[in-house]
C-alpha positions as CSV (number, residue, x, y, z in Angstrom):
1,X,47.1,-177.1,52.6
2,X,47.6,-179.6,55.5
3,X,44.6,-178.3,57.3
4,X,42.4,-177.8,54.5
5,X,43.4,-181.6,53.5
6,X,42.0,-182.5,57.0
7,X,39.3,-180.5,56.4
8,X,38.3,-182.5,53.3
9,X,39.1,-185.8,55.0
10,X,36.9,-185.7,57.9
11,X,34.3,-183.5,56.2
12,X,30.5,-185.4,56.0
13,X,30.4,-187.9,58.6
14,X,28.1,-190.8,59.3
15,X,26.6,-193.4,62.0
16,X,27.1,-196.7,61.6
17,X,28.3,-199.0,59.3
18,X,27.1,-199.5,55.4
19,X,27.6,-203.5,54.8
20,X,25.8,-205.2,52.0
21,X,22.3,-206.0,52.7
22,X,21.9,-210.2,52.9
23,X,20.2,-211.6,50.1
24,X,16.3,-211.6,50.6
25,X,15.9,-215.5,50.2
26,X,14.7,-216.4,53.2
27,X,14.1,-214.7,56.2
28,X,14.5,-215.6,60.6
29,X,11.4,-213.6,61.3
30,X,8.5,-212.0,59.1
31,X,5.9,-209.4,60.5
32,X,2.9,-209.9,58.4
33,X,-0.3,-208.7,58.1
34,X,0.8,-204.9,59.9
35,X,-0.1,-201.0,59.2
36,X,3.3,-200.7,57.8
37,X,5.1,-197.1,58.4
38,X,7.7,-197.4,56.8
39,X,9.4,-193.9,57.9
40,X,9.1,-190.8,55.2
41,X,6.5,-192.3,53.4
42,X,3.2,-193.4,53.0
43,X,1.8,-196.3,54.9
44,X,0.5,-199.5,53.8
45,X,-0.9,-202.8,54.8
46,X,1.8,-205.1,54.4
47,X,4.9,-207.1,55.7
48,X,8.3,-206.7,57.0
49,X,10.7,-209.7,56.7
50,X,13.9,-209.8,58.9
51,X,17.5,-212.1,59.0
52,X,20.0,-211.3,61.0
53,X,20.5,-207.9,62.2
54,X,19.0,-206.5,58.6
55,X,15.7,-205.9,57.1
56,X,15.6,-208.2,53.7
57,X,12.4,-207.1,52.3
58,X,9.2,-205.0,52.7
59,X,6.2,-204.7,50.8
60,X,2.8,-206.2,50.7
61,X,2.2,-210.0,50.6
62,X,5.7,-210.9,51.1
63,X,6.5,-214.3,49.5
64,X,9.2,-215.3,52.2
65,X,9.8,-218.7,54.3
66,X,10.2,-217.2,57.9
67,X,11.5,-219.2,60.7
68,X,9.0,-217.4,62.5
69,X,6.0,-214.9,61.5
70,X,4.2,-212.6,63.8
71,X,1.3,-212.0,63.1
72,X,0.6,-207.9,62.9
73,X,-2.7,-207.8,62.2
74,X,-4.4,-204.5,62.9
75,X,-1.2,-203.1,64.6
76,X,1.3,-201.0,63.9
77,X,4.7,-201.6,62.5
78,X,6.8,-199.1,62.6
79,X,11.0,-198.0,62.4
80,X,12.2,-198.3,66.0
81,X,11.8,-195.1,67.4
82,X,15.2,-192.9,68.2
83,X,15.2,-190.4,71.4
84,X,18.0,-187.6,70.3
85,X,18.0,-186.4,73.7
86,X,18.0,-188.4,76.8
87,X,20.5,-188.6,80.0
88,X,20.7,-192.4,79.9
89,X,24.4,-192.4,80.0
90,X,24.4,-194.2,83.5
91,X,22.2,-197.0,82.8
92,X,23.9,-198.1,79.6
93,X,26.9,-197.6,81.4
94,X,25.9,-199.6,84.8
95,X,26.9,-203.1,85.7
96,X,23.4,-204.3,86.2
97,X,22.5,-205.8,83.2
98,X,18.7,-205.2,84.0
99,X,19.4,-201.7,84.3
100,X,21.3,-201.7,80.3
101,X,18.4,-203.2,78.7
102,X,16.9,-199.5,79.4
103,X,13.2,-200.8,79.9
104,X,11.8,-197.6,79.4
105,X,12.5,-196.9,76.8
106,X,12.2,-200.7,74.9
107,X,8.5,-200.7,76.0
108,X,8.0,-197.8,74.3
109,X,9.8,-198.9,71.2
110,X,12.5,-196.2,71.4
111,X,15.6,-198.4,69.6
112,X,18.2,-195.8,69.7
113,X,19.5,-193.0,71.8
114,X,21.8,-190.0,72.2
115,X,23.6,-189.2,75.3
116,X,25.8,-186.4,76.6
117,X,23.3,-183.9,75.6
118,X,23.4,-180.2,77.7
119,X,26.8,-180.3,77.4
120,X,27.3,-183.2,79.8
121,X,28.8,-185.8,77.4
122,X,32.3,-187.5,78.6
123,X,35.7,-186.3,77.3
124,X,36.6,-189.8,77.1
125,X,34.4,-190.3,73.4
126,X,36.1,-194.0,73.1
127,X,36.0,-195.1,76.5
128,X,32.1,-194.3,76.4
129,X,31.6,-196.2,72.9
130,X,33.8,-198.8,73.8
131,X,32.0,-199.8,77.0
132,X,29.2,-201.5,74.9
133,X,31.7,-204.1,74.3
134,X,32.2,-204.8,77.7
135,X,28.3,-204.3,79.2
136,X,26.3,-205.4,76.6
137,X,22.8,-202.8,75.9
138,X,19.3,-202.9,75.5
139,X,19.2,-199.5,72.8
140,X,21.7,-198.3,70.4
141,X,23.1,-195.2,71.4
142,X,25.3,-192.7,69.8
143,X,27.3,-189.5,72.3
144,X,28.0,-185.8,71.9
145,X,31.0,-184.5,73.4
146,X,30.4,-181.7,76.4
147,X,31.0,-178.2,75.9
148,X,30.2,-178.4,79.9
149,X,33.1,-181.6,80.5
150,X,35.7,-179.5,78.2
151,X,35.1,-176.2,80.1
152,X,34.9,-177.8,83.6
153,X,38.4,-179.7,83.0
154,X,40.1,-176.7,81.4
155,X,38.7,-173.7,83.1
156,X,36.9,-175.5,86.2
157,X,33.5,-173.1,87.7
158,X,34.3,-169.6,87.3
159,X,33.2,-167.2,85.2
160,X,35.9,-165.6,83.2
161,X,37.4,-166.1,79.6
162,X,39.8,-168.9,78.3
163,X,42.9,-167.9,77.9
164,X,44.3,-168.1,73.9
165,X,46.7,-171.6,75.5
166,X,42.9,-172.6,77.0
167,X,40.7,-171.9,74.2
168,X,43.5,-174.0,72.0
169,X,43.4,-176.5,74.2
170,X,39.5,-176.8,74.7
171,X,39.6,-176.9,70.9
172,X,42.2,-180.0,71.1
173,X,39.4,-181.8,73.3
174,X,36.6,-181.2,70.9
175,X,38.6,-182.8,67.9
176,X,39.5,-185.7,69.8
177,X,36.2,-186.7,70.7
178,X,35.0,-185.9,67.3
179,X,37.6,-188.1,65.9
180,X,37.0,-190.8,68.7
181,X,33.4,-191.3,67.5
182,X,31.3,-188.4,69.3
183,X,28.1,-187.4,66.7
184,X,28.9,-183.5,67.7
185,X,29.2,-180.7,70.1
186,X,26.7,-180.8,72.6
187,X,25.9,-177.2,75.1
188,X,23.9,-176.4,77.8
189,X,24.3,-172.5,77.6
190,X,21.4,-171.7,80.7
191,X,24.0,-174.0,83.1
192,X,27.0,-173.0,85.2
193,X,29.9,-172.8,84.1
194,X,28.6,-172.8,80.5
195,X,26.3,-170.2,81.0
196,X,29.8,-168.3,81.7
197,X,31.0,-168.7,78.2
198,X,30.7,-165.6,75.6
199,X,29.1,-166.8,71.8
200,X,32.6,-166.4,69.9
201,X,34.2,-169.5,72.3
202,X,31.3,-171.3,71.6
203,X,31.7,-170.3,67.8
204,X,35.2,-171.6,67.8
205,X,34.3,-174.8,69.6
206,X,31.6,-175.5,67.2
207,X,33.8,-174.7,64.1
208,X,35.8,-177.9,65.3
209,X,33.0,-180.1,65.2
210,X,31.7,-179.1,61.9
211,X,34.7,-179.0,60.6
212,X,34.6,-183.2,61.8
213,X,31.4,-183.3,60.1
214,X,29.3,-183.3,63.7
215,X,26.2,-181.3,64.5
216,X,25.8,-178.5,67.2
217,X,23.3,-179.2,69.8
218,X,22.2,-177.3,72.4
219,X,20.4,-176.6,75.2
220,X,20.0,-173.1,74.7
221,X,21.3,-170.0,77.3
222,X,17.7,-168.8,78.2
223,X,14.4,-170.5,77.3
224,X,12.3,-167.7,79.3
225,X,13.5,-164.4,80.7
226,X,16.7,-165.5,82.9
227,X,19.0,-163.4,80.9
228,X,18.9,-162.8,76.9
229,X,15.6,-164.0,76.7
230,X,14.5,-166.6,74.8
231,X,14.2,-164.7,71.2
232,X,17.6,-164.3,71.7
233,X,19.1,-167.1,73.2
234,X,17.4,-168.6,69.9
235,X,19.0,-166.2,67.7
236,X,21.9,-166.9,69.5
237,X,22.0,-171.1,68.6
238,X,21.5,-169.9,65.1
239,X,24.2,-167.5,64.6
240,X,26.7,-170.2,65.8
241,X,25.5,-172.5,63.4
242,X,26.0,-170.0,60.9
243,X,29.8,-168.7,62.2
244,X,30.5,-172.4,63.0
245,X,29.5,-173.8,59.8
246,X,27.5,-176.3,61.5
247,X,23.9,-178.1,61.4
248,X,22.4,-176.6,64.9
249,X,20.0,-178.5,66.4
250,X,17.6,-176.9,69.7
251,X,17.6,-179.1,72.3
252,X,13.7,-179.6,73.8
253,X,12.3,-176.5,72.4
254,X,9.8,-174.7,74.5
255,X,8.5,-171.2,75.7
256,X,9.1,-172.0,79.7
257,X,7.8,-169.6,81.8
258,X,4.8,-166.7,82.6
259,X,6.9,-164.1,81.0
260,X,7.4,-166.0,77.2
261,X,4.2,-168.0,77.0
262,X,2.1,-167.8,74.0
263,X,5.3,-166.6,72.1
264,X,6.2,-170.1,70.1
265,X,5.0,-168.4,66.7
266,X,7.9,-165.9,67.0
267,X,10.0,-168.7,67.8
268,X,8.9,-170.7,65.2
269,X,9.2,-167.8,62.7
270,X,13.1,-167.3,63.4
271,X,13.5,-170.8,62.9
272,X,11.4,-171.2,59.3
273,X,13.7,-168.0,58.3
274,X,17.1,-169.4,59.0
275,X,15.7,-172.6,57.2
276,X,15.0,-170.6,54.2
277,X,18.3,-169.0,54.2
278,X,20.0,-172.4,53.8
279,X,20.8,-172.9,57.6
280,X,20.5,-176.8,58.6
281,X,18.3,-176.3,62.2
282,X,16.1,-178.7,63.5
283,X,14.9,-179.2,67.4
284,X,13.7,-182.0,70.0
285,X,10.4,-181.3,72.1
286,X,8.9,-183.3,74.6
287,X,5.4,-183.9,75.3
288,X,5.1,-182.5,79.1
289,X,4.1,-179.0,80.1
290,X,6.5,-179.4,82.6
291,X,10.0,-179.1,82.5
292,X,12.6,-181.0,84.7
293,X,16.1,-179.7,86.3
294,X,17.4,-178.6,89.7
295,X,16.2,-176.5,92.2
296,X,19.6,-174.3,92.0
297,X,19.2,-174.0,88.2
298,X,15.3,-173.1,88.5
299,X,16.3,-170.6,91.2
300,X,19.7,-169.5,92.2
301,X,20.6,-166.5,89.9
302,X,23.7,-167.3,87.3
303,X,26.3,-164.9,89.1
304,X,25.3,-166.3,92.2
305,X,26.4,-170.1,90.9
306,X,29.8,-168.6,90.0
307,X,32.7,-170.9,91.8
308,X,30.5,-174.1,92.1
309,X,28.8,-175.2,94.8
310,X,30.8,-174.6,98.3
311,X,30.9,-171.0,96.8
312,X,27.0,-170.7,96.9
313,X,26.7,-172.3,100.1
314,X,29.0,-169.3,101.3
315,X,26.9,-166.4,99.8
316,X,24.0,-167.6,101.5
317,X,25.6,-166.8,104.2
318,X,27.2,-163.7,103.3
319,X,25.0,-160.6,104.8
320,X,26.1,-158.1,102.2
321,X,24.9,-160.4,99.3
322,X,21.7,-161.9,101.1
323,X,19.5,-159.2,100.0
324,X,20.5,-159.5,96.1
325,X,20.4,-163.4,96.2
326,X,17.4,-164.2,97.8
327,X,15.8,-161.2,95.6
328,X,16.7,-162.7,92.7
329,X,15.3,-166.5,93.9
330,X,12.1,-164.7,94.4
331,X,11.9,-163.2,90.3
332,X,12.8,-166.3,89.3
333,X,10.3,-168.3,91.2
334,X,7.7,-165.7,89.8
335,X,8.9,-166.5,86.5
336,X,8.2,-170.1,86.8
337,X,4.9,-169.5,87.9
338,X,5.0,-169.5,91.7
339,X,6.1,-172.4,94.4
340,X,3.4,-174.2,93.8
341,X,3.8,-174.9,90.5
342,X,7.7,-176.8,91.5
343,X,8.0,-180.4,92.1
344,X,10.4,-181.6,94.0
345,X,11.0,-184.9,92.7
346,X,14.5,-186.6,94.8
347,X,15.7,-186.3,98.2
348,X,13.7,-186.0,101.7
349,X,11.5,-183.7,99.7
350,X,10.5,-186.0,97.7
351,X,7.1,-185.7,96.0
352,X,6.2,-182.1,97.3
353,X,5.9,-179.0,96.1
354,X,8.1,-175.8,97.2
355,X,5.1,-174.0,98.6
356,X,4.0,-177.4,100.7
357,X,7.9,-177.8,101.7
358,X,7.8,-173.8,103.0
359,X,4.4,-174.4,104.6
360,X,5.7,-177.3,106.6
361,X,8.8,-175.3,107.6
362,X,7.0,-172.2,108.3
363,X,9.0,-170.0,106.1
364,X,8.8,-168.2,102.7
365,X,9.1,-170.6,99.6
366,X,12.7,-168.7,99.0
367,X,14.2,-170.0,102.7
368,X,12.5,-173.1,102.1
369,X,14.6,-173.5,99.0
370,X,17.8,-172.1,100.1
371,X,17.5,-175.0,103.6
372,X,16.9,-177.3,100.9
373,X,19.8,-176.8,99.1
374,X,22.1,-176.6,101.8
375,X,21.1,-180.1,102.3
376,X,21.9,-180.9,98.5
377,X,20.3,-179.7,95.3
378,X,17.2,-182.0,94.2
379,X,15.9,-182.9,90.7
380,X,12.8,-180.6,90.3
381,X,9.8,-180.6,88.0
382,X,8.3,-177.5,86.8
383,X,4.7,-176.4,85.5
384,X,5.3,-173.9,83.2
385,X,4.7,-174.5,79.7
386,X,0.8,-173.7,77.7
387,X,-0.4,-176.5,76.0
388,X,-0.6,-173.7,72.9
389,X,3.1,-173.8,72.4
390,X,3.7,-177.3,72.6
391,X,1.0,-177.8,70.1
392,X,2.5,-175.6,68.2
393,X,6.1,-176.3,68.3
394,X,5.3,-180.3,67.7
395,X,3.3,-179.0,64.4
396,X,6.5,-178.3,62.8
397,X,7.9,-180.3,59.9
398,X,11.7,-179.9,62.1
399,X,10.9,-180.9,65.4
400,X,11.1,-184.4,66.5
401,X,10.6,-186.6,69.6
402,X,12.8,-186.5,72.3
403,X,12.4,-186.9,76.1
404,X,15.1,-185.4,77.9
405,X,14.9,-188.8,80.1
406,X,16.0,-187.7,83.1
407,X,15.1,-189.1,87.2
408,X,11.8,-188.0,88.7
409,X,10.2,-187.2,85.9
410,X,7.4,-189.2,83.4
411,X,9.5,-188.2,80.4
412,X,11.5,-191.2,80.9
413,X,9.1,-193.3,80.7
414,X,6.3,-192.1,78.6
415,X,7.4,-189.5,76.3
416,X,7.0,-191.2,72.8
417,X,3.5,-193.3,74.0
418,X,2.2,-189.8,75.6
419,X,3.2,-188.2,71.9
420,X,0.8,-190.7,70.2
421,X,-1.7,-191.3,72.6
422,X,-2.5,-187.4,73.9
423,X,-1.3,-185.7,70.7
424,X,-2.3,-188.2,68.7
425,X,-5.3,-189.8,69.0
426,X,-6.9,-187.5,72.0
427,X,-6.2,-183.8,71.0
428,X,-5.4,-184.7,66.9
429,X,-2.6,-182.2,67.3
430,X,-0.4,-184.1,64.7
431,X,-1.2,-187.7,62.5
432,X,0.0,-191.0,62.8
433,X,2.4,-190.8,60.0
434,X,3.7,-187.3,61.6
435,X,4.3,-188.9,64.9
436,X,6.1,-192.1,63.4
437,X,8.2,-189.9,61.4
438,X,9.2,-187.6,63.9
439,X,10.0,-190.8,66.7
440,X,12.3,-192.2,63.8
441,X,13.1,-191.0,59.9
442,X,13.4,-187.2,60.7
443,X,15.8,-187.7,63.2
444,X,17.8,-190.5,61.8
445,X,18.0,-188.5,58.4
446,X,18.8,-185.3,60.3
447,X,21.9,-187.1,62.1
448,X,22.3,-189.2,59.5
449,X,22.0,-192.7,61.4
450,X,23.2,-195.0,58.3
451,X,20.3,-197.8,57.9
452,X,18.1,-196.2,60.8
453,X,14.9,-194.7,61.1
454,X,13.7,-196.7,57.9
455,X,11.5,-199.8,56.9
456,X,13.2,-200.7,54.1
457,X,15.6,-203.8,53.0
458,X,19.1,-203.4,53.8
459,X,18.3,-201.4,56.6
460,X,19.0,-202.5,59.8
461,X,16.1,-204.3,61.8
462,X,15.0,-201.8,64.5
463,X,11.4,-202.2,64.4
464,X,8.7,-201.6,67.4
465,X,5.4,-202.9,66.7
466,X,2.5,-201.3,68.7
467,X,-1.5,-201.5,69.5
468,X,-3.0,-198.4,68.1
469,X,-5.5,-198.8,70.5
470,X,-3.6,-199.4,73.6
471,X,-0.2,-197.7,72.9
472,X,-0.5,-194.8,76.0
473,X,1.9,-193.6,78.4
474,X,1.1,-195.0,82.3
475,X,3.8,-193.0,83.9
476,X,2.3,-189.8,86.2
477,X,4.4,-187.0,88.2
478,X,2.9,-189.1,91.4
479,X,4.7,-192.5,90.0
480,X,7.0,-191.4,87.2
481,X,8.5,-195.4,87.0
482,X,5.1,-197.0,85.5
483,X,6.0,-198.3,81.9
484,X,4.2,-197.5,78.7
485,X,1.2,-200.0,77.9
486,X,0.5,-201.0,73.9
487,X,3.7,-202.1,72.7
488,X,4.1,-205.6,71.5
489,X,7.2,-206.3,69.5
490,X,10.9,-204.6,69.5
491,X,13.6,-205.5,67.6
492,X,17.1,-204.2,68.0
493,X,19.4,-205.1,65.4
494,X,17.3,-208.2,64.9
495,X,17.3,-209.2,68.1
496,X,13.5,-209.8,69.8
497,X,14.2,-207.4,72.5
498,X,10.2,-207.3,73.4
499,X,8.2,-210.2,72.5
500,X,4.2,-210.4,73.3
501,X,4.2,-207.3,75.0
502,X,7.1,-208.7,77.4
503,X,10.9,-207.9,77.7
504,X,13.1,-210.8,76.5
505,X,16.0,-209.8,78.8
506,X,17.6,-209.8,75.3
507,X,20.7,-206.8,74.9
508,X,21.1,-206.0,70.8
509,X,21.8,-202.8,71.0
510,X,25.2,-201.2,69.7
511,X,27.3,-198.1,70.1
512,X,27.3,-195.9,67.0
513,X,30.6,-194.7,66.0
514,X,30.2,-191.4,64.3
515,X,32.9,-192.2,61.3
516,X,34.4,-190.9,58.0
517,X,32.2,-191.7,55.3
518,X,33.9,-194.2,52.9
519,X,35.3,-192.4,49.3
């Protein structure tokens, strides 16, 4: 009875806070004039009036007083966009203030963002929340707790099973942080040590969090051929939904690799058919046929990783492994197209590709790699995505924006503006309303973000305002730092956080506190 009582306490949780909406007799700033999206529904020319930290009133022909009006003629005003995928735990988290205000991502009108994906998301929930107090922030931003943290702290790197006391007391961690304020589980299955873990301690893990009312998200154990495959790593994220009694969501969904391109309709049909069957599974993408990790994740086979890093180092070494090792670098370079297709994107490396790296050296790309990685193991880019699949994947009514913001590569800063301006308005992939809705209603609806995601009064006032004809991503593999050109107005919580097409220096962004829904 106890537990089912907690059950029913904690069950259906929210983001945010739910306080009366102020009374829509005045306003501090109205937007007038604007192509009004206002987030899961129909556009239309109109105004959007704002006091405080709230949206008081939308509609067309507003008859407010405004302290202040901007005028939105032939622009675009849309919910502030929210990235449900990013690695931006460090900046928000940094002591440079400049660094907090997450420029980025402002002058591209993302508003909100979740951090601790891939299983990388602190133990310490509260101390992670809390530290907004203390540093004020540019974005709101909500955190997973990491399958990756728990299993590192309780297990540490090798590959074995939890004992039943260590499974309990990985389970212990998972409830805490839900009940801290974490908005789920988050995994990153393809990554030692987590790639170590068997589905039923996932299961169990997972069960915790829905339990909490938080949502499973993952990056998934295999997104090409590594090991299951990506059919069944897929099948995989949707059977522990299903076991865990949890809302599953794919983190970056793609077919990466020579061996699985051209298979996103197969994808895409497992998906639709746990949707019909009542599952709750949604997934991020972002725009960029390249993906972005390390160079021992790209290459360094999974057993190979076991024991962490000084253990690698050591079976490089190790004549009666060498053989095996470096064999396996080699299939999984092929499967990521070649070494010319990987970017190294951080260290003394920087800015060239594996094959130019071994050319210089006059070795083979796989004793290029392994000198590299003695040295340390770089941030990477790699080309191996058809533009086929992305299309395809970004066509679907479940998959939103995301970035996977991460250092070396565009994604940071051009994601969302690449979205609209290549997929958009070059290649007509999706439409305008599809793009806005994906960059803020789907996803805040999906992780149910109280007030966000939505034009509407009562809602809070994260708003971007953008050029339709401008909006475009700048950022390029060769100079991945260059900000996003087109936007001309953010607001975060109300706050002018971009003003003229210029950062204010302005921080209105706020943790959110994934809490117990009031009865």
């Amino acid at each position: 009875m106890i537990a089912r009582g907690l059950t029913l306490l904690l069950a259906g949780l929210t983001l945010g806070t739910s306080a009366a909406p102020p009374k829509a007799d005045g306003a501090d700033l109205l937007i007038r004039g604007g192509t009004v999206y206002p987030g899961g529904a129909a556009p239309f020319t109109g105004d959007v009036a704002v006091k405080g930290d709230r949206i008081v009133a939308v509609g067309p022909h507003l008859a407010l007083r405004a302290a202040r009006t901007i005028d939105a003629k032939g622009l675009i005003v849309a919910p502030g966009f929210i990235d449900p995928h990013t690695h931006m735990g460090p900046d928000l988290a940094s002591p440079d203030a400049k660094r907090r205000l997450v420029p980025a991502f402002l002058m591209q009108g993302v508003t909100t963002a979740f951090i601790g994906n891939d299983g990388g998301g602190e133990i310490d929930v509260a101390g992670t929340l809390a530290s907004a107090k203390k540093w004020p922030v540019g974005i709101n931003y909500a955190t997973y707790i990491g399958f990756g943290s728990i299993r590192a702290k309780v297990i540490g790197a090798a590959n074995r099973d939890p004992t039943p006391v260590e499974a309990a007391q990985m389970a212990r961690l998972v409830r805490q942080g839900m009940l801290q304020g974490a908005l789920g589980l988050s995994t990153g299955l393809f990554y030692a040590p987590q790639s170590f873990s068997k589905t039923p301690e996932v299961v169990a893990l997972a069960r915790v969090a829905g339990v909490c009312g938080g949502s499973y998200d993952s990056h998934i154990r295999d997104e090409s051929s590594y090991t299951v495959g990506l059919a069944a790593a897929i099948d995989e994220a949707i059977a522990i939904g299903r076991e865990g009694h949890i809302p599953v969501h794919i983190s970056h969904i793609k077919a990466l690799g020579v061996d699985v391109q051209g298979t996103a309709p197969a994808i895409i049909a497992k998906v639709a058919a746990a949707r019909r069957a009542g599952q709750d599974v949604t997934a991020d993408q972002y725009p960029y046929d390249a993906s972005g990790t390390s160079l021992v994740a790209s290459l360094v086979p999974l057993w190979a990783q076991d024991g962490g890093r000084a253990a690698l180092l050591k079976r490089f070494d190790d004549v009666a492994l060498a053989m095996k090792l470096r064999a396996g670098m080699v299939e999984n370079l092929r499967k990521r197209g070649g070494a010319e297709k990987l970017l190294i994107v951080e260290g003394p490396s920087k800015g060239r590709t594996l094959a130019e790296v071994a050319k210089a050296q006059g070795v083979n790309a796989t004793e290029a790699a392994i000198a590299v990685i003695r040295q340390a193991d770089p941030a990477t880019v790699s080309f191996n995505q058809s533009e086929a699949d992305i299309a395809a994947f970004m066509a679907q009514p479940w998959v939103m924006t995301g970035s996977d913001a991460s250092g070396g590569h565009p994604r940071v800063y051009g994601s969302f503006a690449r979205k609209y301006a290549k997929y958009v308005v070059a290649d007509k992939v999706i439409s305008l309303r599809q793009f806005v809705d994906s960059s803020s209603a789907l996803t805040a609806d999906t992780f149910h973000l109280a007030g966000r995601g939505h034009l509407r009064a009562g809602a809070h006032a994260d708003v971007v305002v953008f050029d339709p004809k401008t909006y475009a991503d700048r950022a390029t593999y060769e100079q991945p730092t260059l900000t996003a050109s087109g936007v001309r107005t953010v607001l975060v919580n109300g706050v002018v956080a971009v003003d003229g097409g210029v950062l204010t220096g302005k921080a209105g962004g706020r943790a959110l506190s994934h809490k117990p829904k009031r009865q």
